[in-house]
Every structure is written in C-alpha cells, then in structure tokens.
ZASEVEX-403844 format. One record per residue (C-alpha): x, y negated, z negated. Coordinates in pm, whole numbers, plus 32768, in hexadecimal, padded with zeros to 4 digits. Each point is the difference from the previous one (the first is absolute). Layout:
<atoms>
XYZ ...
</atoms>
This chain:
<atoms>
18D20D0DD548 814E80A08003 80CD7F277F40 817480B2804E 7FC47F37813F 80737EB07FE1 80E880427EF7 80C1811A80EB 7FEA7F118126 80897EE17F97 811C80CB7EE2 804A814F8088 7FCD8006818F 80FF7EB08010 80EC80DC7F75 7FCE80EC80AF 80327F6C8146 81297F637F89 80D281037FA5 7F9280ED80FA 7FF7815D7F49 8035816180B0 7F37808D7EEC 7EE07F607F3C 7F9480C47EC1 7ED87FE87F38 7FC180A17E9D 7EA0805C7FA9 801F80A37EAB 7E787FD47F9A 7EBF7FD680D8 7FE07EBB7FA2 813F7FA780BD 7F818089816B 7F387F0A8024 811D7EFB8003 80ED8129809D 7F3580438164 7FA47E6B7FE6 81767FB78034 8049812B80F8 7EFB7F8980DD 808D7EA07FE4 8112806F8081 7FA580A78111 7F037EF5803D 81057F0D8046 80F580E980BF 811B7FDD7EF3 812580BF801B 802C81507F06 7F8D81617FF2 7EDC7FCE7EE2 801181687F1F 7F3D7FEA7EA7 801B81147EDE 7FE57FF47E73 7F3080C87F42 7EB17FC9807B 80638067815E 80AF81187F68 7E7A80587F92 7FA47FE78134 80F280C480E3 7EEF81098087 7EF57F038039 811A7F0680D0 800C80CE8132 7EB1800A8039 7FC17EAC7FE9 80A77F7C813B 7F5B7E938019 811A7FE97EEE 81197FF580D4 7F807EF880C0 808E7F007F2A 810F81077F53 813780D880AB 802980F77EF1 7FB480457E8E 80DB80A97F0A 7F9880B97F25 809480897E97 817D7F7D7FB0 80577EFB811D 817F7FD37FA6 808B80E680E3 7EE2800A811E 80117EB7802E 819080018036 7FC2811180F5 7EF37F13809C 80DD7EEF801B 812680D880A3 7EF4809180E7 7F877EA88075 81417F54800A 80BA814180D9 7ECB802180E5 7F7C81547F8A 7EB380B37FEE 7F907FF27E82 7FC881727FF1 811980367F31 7F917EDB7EE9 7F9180C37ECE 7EAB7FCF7F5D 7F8A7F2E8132 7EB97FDE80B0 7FDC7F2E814A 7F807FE28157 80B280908113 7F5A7F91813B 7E7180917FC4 804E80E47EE6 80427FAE7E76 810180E67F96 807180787E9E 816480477FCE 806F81277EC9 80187F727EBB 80F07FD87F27 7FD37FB97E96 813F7F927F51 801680C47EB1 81297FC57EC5 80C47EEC807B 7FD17EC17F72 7F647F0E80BA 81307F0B80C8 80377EA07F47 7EFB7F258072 803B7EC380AF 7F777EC88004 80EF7F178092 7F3E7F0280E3 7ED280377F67 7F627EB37F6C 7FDD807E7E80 7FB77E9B7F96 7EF37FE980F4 7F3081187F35 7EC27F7F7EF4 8091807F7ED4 80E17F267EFE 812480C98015 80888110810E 7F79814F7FEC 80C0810E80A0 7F9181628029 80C6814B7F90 7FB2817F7FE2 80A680F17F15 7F47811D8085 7F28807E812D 7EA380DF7FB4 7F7A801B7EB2 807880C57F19 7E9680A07F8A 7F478003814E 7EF180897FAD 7EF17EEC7FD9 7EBC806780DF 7FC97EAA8036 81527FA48068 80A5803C8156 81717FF27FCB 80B08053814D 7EE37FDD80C2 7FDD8151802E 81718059804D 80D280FE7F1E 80CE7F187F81 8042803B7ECC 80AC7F1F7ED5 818E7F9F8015 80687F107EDA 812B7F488048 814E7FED7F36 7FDC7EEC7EF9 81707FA18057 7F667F9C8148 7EBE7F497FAB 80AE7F297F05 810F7FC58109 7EE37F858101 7F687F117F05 814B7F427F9E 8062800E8164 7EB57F3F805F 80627F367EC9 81217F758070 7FC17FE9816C 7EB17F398005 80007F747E6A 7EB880BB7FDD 7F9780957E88 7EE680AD803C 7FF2814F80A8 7E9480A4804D 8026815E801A 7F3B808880EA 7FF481857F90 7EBB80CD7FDF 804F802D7EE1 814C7FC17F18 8077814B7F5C 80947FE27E8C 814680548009 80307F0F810F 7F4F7EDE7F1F 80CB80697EE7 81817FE480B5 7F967EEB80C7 7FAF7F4C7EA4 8118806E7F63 80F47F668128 7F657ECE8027 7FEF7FD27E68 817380027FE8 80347EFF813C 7F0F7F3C7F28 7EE8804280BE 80427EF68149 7EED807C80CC 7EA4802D7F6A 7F41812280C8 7E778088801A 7F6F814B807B 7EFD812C7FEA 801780BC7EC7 7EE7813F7F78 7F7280177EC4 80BE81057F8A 80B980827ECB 81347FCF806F 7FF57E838022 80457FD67E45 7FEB7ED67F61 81797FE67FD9 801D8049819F 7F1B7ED48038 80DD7F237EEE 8130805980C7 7F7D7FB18136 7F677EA97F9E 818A7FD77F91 805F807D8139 7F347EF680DF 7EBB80948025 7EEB7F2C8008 7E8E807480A0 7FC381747FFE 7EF9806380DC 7F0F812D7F77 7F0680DF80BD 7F01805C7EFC 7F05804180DA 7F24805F7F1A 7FC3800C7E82 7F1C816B801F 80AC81177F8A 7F5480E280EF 80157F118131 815D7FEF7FA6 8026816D8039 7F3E8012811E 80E17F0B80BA 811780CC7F76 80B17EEE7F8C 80D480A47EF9 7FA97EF27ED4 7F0C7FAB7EDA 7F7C7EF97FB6 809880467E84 81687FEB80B9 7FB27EAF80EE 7F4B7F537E91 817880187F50 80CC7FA3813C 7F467ED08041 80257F7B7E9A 8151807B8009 80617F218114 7F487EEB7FCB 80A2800F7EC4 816C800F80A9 7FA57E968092 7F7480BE8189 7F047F9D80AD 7F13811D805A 7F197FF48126 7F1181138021 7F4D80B78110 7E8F80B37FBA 7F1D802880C7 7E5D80768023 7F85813880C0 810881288025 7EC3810C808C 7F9A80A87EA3 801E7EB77F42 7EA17FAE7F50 7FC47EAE7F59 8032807F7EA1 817D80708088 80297E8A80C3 7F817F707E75 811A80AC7F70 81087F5880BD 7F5C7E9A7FCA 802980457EA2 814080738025 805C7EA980A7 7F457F627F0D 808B807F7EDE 81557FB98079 7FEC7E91805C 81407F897F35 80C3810580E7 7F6E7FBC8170 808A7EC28094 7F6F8017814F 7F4780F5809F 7F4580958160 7EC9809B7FCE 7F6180898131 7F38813D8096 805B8156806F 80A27FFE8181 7FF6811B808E 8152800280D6 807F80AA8109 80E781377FC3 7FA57FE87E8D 7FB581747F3C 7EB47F80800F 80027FB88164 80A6815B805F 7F2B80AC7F19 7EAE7F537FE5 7F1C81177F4B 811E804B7F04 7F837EAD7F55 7EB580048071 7FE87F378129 7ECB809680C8 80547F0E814B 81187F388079 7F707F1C8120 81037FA780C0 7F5E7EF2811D 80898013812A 7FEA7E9D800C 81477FB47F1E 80F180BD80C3 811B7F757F2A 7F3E80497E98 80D5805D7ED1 7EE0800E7F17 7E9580CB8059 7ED87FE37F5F 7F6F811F7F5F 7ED580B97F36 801180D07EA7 7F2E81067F89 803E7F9A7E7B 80687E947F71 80017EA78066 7FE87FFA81C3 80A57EBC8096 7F117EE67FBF 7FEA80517E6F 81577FDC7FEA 802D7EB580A1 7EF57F797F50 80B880857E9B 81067F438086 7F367ED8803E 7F4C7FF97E6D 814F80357F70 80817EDB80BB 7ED97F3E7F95 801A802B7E86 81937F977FFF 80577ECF7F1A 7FC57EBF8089 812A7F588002 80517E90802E 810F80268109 803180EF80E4 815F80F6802D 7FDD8028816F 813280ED80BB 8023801E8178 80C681447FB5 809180987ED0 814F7F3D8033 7F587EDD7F57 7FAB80E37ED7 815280597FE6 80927EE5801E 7F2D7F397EFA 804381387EF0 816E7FBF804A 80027E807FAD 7F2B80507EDB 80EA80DF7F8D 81317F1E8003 7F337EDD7F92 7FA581047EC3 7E9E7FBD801D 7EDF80F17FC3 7F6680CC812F 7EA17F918031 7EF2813A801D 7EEE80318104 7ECE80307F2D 80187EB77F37 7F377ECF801D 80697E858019 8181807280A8 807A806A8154 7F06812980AA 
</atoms>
C-alpha cells in the first residue's frame, strides 16, 4: 500500500496541472523521502503533466555513482542533481527555457536519447548560501504549531573525522563557516518577512564561535527569534557559552554522543569523552536547553560490556536528556568505515546487488557485537524504558523544538526522557 498515492493525486498533481510548470523539482534529503519522491515523479509522468521532473538533496547526492547505472530511473525522472542545486538548476532552467542541450548544466545527470550522462561537478565552496525563499509556499499548511524555517551558518563539519559519519558524501569539501553578520541577517530577514520565530539550523554541526556571536546578537535585539541546531560535546561549549545562548534564543541542542565507551569513542575518532559530554549536558540543561541525544549500539569492535557503559551513561544522566534516539550501527556509504573496512575491523561488506540504490550495507566483524546483537541491544534497552502514562510522540524534531520553546516562555520545567508517569 503506497500511501503518497491518494494524497499526491488529489493535493499535488491538481496543482500541478493547473499551473503548468516548465520545471518540477523534488527534494529527497533522506531515504525515507524516495519513496514519496519517485511516487510523485511517476505521477506525473503517469498523467502526461507538463514540467521537466529533476530531483536532488542529499540522499541523491549519496547516490550519484549508483544513478547512472540505474536507468529504469529515468523512466519516470529527466535529470537528478546532485550536490548544491542553486546554481545548476538556474542553468537548467535557462537551458530549457532557450532550447539548449543540458551539457553545459553543472552537477547534472540525465538521459540524452539512450545514454545517461553525467555532467562535471561543481561544488560551491565559502560563499554563503543565497537568502532562502519561501514566498508561495503554504507554511501554515505544515503539522507543527508554529513555522519552522531552515538556516545554515556553515557547510561541512568542522571535525570530519567521525568513521561512522559520511559528511560530503565522499566529496572534498571541506568546512566554510559563514560570517555571523550574515546568519543573523538571514534569521531577522525570515523574521520579518514570514513572522516566523523559530529557525532550525540545519548545519552538521554548529561551530562555537559561531554559537557564541550569534547569541550575543540576538541577546541584545532581545532575542526575537528562538533557534535549534547540532552542537559536539566538547570543551569549548562552557557553561557560561550555553547561559548566553539560552539568552540569546536557543532552545533544543542536538548532541551526538554516540557512545558512552571511552575506547569506542576513540575508535570512532570522535574527538570527545564521555567526562566532557557528562558536564555539557548538565550545563545546558541547566541554562533552561533542551538536549536531545544521539547513541547508538554496534560500531565493529563494540562488545556488550562497552554498549553497558553507555546505558549507564544515559542512565545516570536522566535529569539532563530530554529526548533521545537510540538505534544500531549503519554502516553508510562513503563513511571511513565504508572506504576503509579492515581499518575497524569489518571482515565483509555485502553489498547485494539487489539494492542498487543502497546507502547502508550489511556487514560481518571479526571482534564485537555483528548486526543482529546490536539491534537486539537496541530492542532490551527500549524494553526496560519508564512506562509512562502519556506518550511525547514527534513526527520530526520541529515538534521537539517547538514544544522546548513554549516551555521556555511559559517558564516551565523541561520534562526528561528516562522518567516515569510524564511525557516519553
């Protein structure tokens, strides 16, 4: 049962047909969204509407070298983009519109008659990203209380270096942090134009300094826009930062902890301790943020006495952990331990030809927890959570952020993750 069906029939392909598009673009930024992506595209094509159909976003950024080869694909697609689409897809629409071959349309891949073909990339580096617009878009028409808006003060991550992680898919990309001046610009500029105040930064990863001048701007405007984003564990985020930046409008923090074992820590190379994550999760909760952390079972070496040590990590900080997502080890395309497999012990990637558009492979260890131990971790740490008499249930970390910020202005405590009777 596909259920993108009706609802794209009778909500988007009206639409569609009405206002009778050159171009038709579809974001897929996570696997879960291409279902829903190639569900519309073939709709589309399906009915004969009007528009060249071109999808990108991040997961078809993973996927660039697998794309070509799958040509069944561009039976309900004409192209895919892949890495930054600003300027490709100008060049797109200036090649459709003046009746020109698409050759010349950066970071493109499309059919040309009986062949795919895959145009040069071109990554954009330092410049900031252009203002983003939203005008036409139905923002009241989205399931979350209040409008969301997404920012970036940065592209890349400014470590890098996680073995699980695959940053730039692959791509020397690099990390570019944008001028505060700028950011802060973009946010009151969204403020004003829409009446949004709440910004979701979308960043790897949000460095500092940047946390600490954006704070320190918005604290003297008296803090109109409250704001969210990825932060590390890491020394440099000090109990006075976090004050400032509750001051300055921040409300969730998202953490990667990953994992509580100091030497599955350093395996991943993740550049933290779990001494370092203990103080800035107290430190933040303490600043009035909500923190939502990642960990997960299974990084190849992990054992179950390592996997123990993070439950009791979590554990032990229940008054500091408002939410949380637990889950296993993925291996992921173009991660270090993708690229490198026997570096962190993988014996066997199995890559089935069956999934020609896989992101994540299953794989064997010779030491630790393999695959199925880790999901069933995952499963008996789920199972001994507090029962709790109503459920906190998110579509998407929006409604996290969103609920931290009224709680905040309404002065009210932040309800933890590990404690019985209140929200789960």
């Amino acid at each position: 049962l596909n259920v993108f069906l009706e609802l794209f029939e009778t909500g988007v392909t009206p639409d569609i047909k009405r206002e009778q598009p050159q171009i038709v673009g579809i974001s897929v930024c996570t696997m879960d969204q291409m279902l829903a992506g190639m569900t519309l595209a073939h709709l589309i094509k399906e009915r004969g509407l009007p528009g060249h159909v071109t999808v990108g976003g991040p997961h078809i950024t993973m996927l660039r070298e697998q794309i070509p080869r799958v040509r069944a694909l561009f039976d309900v697609v004409d192209s895919a983009v892949v890495f930054d689409g600003a300027e490709p897809l100008l060049r797109l629409a200036e090649a459709l519109e003046g009746g020109r071959g698409l050759s010349a349309v950066p970071n493109l891949i499309y059919r040309d008659g009986g062949r795919v073909r895959v145009n040069p990339v071109k990554v954009r580096a330092s410049e900031p990203a252009p203002m983003p617009d939203f005008e036409g878009l139905p923002l009241g028409r989205y399931l979350v209380p209040y409008p969301v808006l997404p920012l970036a003060t940065s592209r890349g991550c400014y470590h890098g270096r996680c073995a699980f992680c695959n940053v730039g898919y692959g791509a020397p990309v690099g990390y570019h942090r944008f001028t505060t001046e700028a950011v802060v610009k973009q946010m009151l500029a969204l403020h004003r134009r829409y009446g949004v105040r709440h910004i979701f930064f979308a960043d790897e990863v949000i460095a500092p300094r940047t946390l600490r001048e954006i704070s320190e701007a918005l604290e003297s405007l008296g803090a109109p826009v409250h704001w969210c984003g990825c932060a590390r564990l890491e020394r440099a985020l000090t109990g006075e930062l976090l004050s400032r930046m509750a001051a300055g409008g921040c409300r969730m923090l998202l953490f990667g902890l990953e994992s509580a074992s100091p030497q599955i820590v350093q395996r991943m190379r993740k550049g933290t301790t779990p001494e370092e994550a203990s103080r800035v999760l107290r430190e933040s909760a303490q600043a009035g943020i909500w923190n939502h952390v990642f960990f997960f079972f299974g990084f190849p070496g992990e054992t179950l006495d390592d996997a123990q040590e993070t439950v009791n990590f979590v554990f032990a900080h229940r008054d500091a952990i408002h939410s949380a997502s637990p889950g296993a080890f993925l291996l992921e395309r173009y991660a270090a331990v993708h690229r490198s497999p026997a570096s962190f012990g993988v014996t066997r990637i199995i890559d089935n030809r069956g999934t020609d558009l896989a992101i994540h492979f299953d794989y064997e260890v010779a030491l630790g927890m393999g695959e199925d131990m880790a999901e069933l971790v995952v499963q008996r740490f789920l199972d001994v959570l507090p029962v709790k008499e109503f459920g906190q249930y998110y579509v998407s970390d929006a409604h996290r952020f969103t609920y931290a910020s009224d709680l905040y202005e309404r002065r009210q405590p932040m309800p933890v993750w590990l404690a019985s009777g209140g929200p789960r």
